[in-house]
Structure formats: C-alpha cells, structure tokens
C-alpha positions as CSV (number, residue, x, y, z in Angstrom):
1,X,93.5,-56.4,168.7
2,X,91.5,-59.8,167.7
3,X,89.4,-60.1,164.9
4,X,85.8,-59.3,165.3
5,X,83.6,-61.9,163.9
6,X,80.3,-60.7,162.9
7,X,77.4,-63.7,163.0
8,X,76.2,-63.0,159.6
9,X,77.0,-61.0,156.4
10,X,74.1,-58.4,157.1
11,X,75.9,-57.9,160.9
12,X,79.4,-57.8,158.6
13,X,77.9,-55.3,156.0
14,X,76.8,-52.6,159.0
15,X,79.8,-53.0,161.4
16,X,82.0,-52.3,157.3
17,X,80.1,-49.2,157.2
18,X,80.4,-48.1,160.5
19,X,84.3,-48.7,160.6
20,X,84.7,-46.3,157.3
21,X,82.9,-43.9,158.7
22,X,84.7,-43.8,162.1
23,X,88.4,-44.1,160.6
24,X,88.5,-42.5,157.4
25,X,91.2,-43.4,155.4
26,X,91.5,-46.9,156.6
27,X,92.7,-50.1,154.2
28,X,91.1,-52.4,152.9
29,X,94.0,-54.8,154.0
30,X,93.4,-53.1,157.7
31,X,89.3,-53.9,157.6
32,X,90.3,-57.5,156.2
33,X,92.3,-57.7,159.7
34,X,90.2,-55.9,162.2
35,X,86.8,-58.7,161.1
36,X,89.1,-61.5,159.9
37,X,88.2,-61.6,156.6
38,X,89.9,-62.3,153.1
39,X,90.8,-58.7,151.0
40,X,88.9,-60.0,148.2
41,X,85.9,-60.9,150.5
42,X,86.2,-57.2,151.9
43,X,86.1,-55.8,148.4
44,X,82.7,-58.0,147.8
45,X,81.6,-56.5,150.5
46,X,82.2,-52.7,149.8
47,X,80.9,-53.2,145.7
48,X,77.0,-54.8,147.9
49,X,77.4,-51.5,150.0
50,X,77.7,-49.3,147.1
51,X,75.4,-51.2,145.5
52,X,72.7,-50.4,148.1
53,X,73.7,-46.3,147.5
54,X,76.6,-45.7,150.1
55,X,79.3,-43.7,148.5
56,X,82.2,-45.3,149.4
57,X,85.2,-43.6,147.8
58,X,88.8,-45.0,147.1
59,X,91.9,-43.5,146.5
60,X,95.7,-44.2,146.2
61,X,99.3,-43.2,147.4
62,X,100.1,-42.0,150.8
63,X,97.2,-41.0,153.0
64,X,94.9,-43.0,150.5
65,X,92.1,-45.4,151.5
66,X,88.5,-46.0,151.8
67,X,86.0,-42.8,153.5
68,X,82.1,-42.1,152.7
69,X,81.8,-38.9,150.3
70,X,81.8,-35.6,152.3
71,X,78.4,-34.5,153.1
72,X,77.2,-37.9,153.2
73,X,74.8,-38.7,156.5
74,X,70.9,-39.5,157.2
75,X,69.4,-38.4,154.2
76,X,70.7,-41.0,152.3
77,X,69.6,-43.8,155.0
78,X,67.8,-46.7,153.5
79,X,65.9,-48.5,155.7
80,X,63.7,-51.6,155.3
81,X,59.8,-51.6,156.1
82,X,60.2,-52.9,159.4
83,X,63.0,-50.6,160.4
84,X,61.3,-47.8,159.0
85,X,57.9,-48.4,160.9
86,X,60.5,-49.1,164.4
87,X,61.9,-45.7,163.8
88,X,58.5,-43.7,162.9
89,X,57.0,-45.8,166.2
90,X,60.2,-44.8,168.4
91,X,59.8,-40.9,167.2
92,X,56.2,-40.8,167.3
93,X,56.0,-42.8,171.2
94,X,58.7,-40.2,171.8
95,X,56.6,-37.1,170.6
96,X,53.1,-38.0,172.5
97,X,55.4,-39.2,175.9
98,X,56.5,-35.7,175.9
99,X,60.3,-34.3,176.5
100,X,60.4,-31.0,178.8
101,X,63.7,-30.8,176.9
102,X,63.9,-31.4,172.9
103,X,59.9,-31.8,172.6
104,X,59.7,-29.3,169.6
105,X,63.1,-30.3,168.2
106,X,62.1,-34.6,168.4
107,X,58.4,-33.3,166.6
108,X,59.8,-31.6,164.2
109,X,62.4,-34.6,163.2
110,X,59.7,-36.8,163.1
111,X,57.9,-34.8,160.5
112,X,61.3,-34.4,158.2
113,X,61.5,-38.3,158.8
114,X,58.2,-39.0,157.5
115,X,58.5,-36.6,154.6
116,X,62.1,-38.1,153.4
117,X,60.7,-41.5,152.7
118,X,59.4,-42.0,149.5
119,X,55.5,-41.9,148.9
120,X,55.5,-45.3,147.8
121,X,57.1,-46.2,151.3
122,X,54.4,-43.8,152.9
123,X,51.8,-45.8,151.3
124,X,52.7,-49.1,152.5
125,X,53.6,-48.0,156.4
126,X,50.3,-46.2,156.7
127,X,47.9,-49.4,157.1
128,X,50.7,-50.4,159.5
129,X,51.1,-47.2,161.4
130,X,47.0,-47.7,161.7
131,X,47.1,-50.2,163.8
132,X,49.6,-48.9,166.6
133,X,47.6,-47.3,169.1
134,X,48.9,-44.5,172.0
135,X,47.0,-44.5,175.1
136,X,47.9,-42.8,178.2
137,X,50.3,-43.8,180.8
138,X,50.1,-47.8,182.7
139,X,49.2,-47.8,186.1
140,X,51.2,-47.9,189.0
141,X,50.1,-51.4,189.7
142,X,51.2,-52.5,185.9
143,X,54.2,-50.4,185.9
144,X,55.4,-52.6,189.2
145,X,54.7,-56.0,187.6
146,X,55.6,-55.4,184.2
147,X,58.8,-57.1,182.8
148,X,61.2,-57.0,180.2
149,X,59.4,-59.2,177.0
150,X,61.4,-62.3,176.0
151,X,63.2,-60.9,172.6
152,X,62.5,-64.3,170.8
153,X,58.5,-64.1,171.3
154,X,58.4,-60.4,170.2
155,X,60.8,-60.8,166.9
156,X,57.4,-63.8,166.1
157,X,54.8,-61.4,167.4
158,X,56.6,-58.7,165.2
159,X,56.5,-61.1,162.4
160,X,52.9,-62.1,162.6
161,X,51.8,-58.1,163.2
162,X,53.6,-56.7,160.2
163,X,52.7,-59.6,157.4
164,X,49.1,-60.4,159.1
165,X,49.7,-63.6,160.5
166,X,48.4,-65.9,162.8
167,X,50.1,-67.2,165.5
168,X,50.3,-70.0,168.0
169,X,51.1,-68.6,171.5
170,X,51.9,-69.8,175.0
171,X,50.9,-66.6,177.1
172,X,50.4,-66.7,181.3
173,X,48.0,-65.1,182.7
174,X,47.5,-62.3,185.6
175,X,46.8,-65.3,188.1
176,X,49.8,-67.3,186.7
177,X,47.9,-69.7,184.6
178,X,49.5,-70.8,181.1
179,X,47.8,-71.6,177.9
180,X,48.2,-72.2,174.4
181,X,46.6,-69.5,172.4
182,X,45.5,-69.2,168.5
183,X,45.6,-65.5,168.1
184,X,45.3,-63.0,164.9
185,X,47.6,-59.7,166.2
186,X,45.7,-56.9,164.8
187,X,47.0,-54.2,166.8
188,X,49.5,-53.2,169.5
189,X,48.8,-51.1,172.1
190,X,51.2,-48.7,174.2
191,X,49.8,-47.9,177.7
192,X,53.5,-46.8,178.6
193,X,55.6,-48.0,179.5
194,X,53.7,-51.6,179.3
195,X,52.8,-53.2,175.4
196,X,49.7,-55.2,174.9
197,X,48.5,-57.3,171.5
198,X,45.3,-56.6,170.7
199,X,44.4,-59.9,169.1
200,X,41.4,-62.4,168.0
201,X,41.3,-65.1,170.4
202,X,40.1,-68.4,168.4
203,X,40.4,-69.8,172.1
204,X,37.8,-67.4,173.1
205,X,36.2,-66.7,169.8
206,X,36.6,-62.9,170.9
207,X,38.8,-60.1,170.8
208,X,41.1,-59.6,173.9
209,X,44.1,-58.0,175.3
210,X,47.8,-59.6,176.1
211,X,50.5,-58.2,177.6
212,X,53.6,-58.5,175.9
213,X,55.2,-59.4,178.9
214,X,53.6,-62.7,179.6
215,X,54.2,-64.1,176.0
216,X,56.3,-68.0,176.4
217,X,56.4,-69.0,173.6
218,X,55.7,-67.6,170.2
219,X,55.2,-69.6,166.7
220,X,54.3,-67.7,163.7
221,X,51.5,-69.8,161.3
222,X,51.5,-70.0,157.4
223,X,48.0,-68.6,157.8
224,X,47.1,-64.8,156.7
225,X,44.5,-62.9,158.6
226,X,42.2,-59.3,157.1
227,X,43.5,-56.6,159.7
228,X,40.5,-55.1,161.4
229,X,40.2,-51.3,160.1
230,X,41.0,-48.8,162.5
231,X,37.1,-47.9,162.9
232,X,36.9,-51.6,164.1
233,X,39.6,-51.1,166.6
234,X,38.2,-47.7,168.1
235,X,35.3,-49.7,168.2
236,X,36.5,-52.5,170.4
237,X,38.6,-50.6,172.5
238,X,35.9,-47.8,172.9
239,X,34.3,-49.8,176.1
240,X,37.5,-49.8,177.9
241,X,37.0,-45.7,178.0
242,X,40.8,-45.8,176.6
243,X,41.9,-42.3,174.7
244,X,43.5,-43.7,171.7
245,X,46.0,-41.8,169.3
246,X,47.2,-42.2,165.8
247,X,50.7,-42.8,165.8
C-alpha cells in the first residue's frame, strides 16, 4: 500500500492516533511506512501526542508495539474551543430536531458532554453558546432553494463569529443581486435545515439577516466588535414572531 501523506502535522498527529487505536500492536517502523515518514519523525510525533494526555504505551519482544492504555476512550478527549462549541451545537441542534429513535439517549449524552468539560471551559463557551439561536423548521420554499455554503466563506464567518470580528463579505441576494457587505456576526441562526448570520450591516446601518448560503466571498478584518447580549438579540428578532431557543 502507498504512503499516505497527511497535508499538515495536525492532519498527521490525528490520522497517528487513529492508526494505534485501530491496529494495536503496530511498529513504529510500520506507521513510519504506512504515512511516509522518518522513525525518528514518528517518535516526535507520539512524545507531542502524549504530551497532549494520550496514553500511548510501548512494549518490546514478540507481539510488542505501540496501543492506547486499556480503558482509554472519550473521557479523556481534548478538544479545542471551537471543536468543543461544534460538538455542543451538533448535540444540542440534534436534541431540539428531535429523534423518534435515540431522543432520550442523544439528551442525555449531551448533558454528560457538557458536564465533562472543565468549568473554566464552560465559562468561556457560554457567551458563545448565547448567541446560537434554534428556531423552528425553514419553509418549504427555503428548504427548495437552499444550497450547500461554500466551506471557505463559512471557516471566515466562523472565524469572525467566535473571536468577534468584523468582516468584509460579498453575499447575493434573493433577486440575485451581489454586494459587498461590512458586517459584525453577532449571531447565527438555525431555521433548519437553512443557517442565517444575524449581523450589523454598516451598509445599511441596521441589523439584518443573511443566509449562509448566498455568502461569495468572505474576508475576516483586524477589527473587534461588543457581541450584542442575548436580551438584544431576542429583542431584534422579537418582530419576526420567531420562537427562539437556547442552545
């Protein structure tokens, strides 16, 4: 089998992991192979992982090699902030959708989720977690003409949500018509299964609405922004006659 060349050490680091969990036993000489690395790079790579908290364990002689400690598995996860708010967002979206299978089972993970990150890590997802909003269900006419969001212009609107940043946007509208926009993403919005920015439009010197699908182009600015509270955003979003949820 070729080599598998991951595009960047982080990619390298996971796919490592992944491999000594799904082939215990397996060499470092055999991992150096299978992703076309140098040994000594390998073993750089497993001190970083162990490093980070992943027992990786060693041993010699005949059906020796490297395996994660036995008992080993989610609770010892560690996930950055913005993975962390993507997983309590997919659980959460998950839990208010509703499953006529699993319901009670994906509610009750959600809650173990929550509880196993540390209250420091609580603390710093909450004003976060504020400003993602749950309303009911699109419409049939949005759920026809909604799209699949270009991933570049979502990892920028991402960026600008989670460290309060303004960005420069080229978004289209309903009747087709493309402009540049100076917007301050203060909230997103899940009418599923369509995504919307709620955002201060400098354009318009208002608040207003875009569709996720209809982003261009998306260019995050140097240029912080004060998140609206989430009284503020009920507020706005109060004369739409939208049912809003804490997610």
């Amino acid at each position: 089998m070729p080599p598998i060349r991951p595009t960047s050490r982080a990619d390298r680091l996971d796919l490592l992991l992944r491999m000594i969990g799904d082939r215990p036993g397996v060499t470092a000489r055999e991992l150096a192979h299978d992703l076309g690395q140098s040994v000594r790079t390998i073993f750089r790579d497993l001190d970083a992982l162990r490093v980070r908290g992943y027992p990786i364990e060693s041993s010699r002689g005949r059906g020796g090699g490297l395996r994660l400690a036995p008992r080993w598995g989610l609770g010892r996860v560690t996930l950055a902030r913005d993975e962390a708010l993507g997983t309590l967002l997919a659980l959460a979206i998950s839990d208010r959708v509703g499953f006529p299978l699993f319901g009670h089972d994906i509610a009750r993970a959600r809650r173990r989720v929550v509880d196993a990150f540390p209250a420091e890590e609580r603390r710093r997802l909450a004003p976060l977690r504020d400003r993602l909003l749950v309303g009911g269900p699109a419409s049939a006419a949005v759920r026809r003409s909604y799209t699949e969001p270009l991933p570049e212009c979502m990892r920028a609107l991402q960026r600008g949500f989670v460290e309060s940043r303004q960005v420069h946007a080229e978004y289209v509208t309903e009747q087709g018509v493309a402009s540049w926009r100076h917007l301050e993403p203060h909230a997103l919005l899940i009418n599923w299964p369509a995504w919307y920015v709620l955002a201060h439009d400098h354009l318009r010197g208002a608040p207003r609405t875009f569709r996720v699908d209809r982003f261009r182009r998306v260019q995050v600015e140097g240029e912080p922004f004060r998140a609206w509270s989430r009284a503020r955003l009920l507020e706005l979003l109060d004369g739409l006659g939208v049912v809003l949820e804490r997610v």
